[in-house]
VEXNU-604993 format. One record per residue (C-alpha): residue number from 1; residue in three letters; x, y, z. Coordinates in Angstrom, 3 decimals, padded with zeros to 6 digits, always signed. Layout:
BEGIN
ATOM     i    aa         xx         yy         zz
ATOM   NUM   Ala          X          Y          Z
...
***
This chain:
BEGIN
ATOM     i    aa         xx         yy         zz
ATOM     1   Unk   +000.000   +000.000   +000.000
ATOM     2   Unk   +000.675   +003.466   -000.554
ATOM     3   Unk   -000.910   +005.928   +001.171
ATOM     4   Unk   +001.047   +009.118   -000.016
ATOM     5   Unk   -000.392   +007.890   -003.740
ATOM     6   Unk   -003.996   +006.901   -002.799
ATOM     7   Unk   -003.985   +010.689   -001.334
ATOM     8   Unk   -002.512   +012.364   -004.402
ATOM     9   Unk   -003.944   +010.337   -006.796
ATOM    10   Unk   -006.671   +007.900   -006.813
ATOM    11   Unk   -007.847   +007.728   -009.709
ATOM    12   Unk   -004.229   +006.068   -010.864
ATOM    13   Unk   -004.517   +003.815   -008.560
ATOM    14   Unk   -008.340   +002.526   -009.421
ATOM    15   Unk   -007.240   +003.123   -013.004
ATOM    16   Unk   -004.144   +000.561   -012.540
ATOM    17   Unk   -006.634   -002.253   -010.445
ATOM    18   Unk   -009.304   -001.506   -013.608
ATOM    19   Unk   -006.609   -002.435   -016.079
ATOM    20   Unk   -004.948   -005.608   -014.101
ATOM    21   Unk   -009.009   -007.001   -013.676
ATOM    22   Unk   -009.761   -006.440   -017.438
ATOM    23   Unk   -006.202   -008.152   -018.069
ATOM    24   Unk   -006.992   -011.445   -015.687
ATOM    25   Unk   -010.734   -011.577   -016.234
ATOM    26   Unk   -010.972   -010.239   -012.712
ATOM    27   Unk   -014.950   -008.850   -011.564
ATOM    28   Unk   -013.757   -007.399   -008.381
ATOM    29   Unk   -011.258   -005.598   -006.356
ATOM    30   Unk   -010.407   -005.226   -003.281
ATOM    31   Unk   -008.257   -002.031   -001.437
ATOM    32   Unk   -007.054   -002.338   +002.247
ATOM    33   Unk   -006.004   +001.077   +004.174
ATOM    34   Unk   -005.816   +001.239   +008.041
ATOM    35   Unk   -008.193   +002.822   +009.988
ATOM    36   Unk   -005.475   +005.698   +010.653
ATOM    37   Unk   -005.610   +006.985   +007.234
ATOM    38   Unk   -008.820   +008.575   +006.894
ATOM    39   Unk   -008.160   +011.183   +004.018
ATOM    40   Unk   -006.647   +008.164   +001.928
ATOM    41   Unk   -010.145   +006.683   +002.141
ATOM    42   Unk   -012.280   +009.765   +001.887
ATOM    43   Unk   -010.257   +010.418   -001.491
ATOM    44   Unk   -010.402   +006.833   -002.787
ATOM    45   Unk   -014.251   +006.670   -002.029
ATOM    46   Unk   -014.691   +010.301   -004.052
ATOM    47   Unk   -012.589   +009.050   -006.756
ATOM    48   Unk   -014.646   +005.868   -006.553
ATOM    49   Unk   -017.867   +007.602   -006.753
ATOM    50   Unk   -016.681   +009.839   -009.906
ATOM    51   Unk   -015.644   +006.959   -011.568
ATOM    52   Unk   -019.208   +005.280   -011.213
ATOM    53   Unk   -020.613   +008.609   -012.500
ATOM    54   Unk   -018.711   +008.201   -015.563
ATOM    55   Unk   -019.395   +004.948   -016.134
ATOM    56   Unk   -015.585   +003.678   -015.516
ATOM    57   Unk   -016.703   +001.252   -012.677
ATOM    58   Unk   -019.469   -001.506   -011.989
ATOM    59   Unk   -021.721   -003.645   -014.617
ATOM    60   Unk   -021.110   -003.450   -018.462
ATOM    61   Unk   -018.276   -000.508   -018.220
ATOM    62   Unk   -018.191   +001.901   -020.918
ATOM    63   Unk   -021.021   +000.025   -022.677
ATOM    64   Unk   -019.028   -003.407   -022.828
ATOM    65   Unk   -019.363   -007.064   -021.678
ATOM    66   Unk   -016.524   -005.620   -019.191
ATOM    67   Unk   -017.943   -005.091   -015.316
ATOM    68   Unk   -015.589   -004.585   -012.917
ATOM    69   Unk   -015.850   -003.202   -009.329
ATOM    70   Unk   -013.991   -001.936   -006.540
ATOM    71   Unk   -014.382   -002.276   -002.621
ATOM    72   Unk   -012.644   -000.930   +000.012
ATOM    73   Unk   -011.302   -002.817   +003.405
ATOM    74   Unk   -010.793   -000.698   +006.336
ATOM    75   Unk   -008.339   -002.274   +008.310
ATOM    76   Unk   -008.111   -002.019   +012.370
ATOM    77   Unk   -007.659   +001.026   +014.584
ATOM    78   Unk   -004.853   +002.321   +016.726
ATOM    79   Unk   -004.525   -000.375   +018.513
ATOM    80   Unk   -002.827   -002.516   +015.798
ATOM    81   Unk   -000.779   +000.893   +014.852
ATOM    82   Unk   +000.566   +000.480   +018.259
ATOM    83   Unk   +002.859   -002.425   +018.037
ATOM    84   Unk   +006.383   -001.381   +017.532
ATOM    85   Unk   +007.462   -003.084   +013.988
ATOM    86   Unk   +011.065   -004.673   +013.741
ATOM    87   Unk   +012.880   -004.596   +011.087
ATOM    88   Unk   +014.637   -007.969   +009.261
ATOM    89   Unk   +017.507   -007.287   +011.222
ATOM    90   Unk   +015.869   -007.548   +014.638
ATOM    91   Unk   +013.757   -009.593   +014.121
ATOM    92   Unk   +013.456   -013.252   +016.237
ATOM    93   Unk   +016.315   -015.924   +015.437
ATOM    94   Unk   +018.290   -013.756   +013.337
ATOM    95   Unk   +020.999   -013.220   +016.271
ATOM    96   Unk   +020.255   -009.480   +016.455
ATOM    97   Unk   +020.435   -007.735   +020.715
ATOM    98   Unk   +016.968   -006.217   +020.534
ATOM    99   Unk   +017.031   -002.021   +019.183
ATOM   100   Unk   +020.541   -002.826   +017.492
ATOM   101   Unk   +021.023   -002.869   +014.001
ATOM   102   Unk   +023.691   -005.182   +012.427
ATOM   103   Unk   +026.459   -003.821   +010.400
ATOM   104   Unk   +027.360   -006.916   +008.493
ATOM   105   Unk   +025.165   -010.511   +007.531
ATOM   106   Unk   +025.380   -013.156   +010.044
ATOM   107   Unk   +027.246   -015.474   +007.857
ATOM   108   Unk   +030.862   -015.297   +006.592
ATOM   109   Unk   +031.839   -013.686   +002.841
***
């Protein structure tokens, strides 16, 4: 996911799902954003709802055997948000001391 480009521009992104369903026979897609990100989904839902108006999404688009639609997932609140993510290199059984970043791999060159 990219937030920063669902804000900026939505319509690319519905344009890009629109163009990999036509390409895999696809009737339906699906979009998850986090619960954190509200102006990512009010944008996505306008763009969503302009592209209906046009025609661009749901049965028989653009007057062909095409239909295609979109939905949107709104993933969990701030209490998912609040688990501290760890990187590769920290993560459990890679050797890594907790808040430390390795310099070099774990195995010899």
């Amino acid at each position: 996911m990219n937030r920063s480009l669902i804000e900026g521009d939505p319509h690319a992104v519905l344009e890009g799902m629109l163009i990999a369903g036509y390409a895999i026979g696809a009737t339906h897609g699906y979009v998850y954003i986090r619960a954190e990100y509200p102006l990512a989904i009010k944008r996505l839902k306008k763009a969503m709802t302009q592209m209906r108006e046009v025609g661009l999404l749901g049965e028989k688009i653009l007057g062909s055997d095409f239909s295609f639609d979109i939905k949107i997932k709104e993933g969990a609140g701030a209490s998912c948000a609040a688990r501290k993510p760890r990187s590769l290199l920290q993560s459990k059984g890679s050797g890594a001391m907790p808040g430390r970043v390795r310099r070099s791999p774990p195995f010899p060159d």
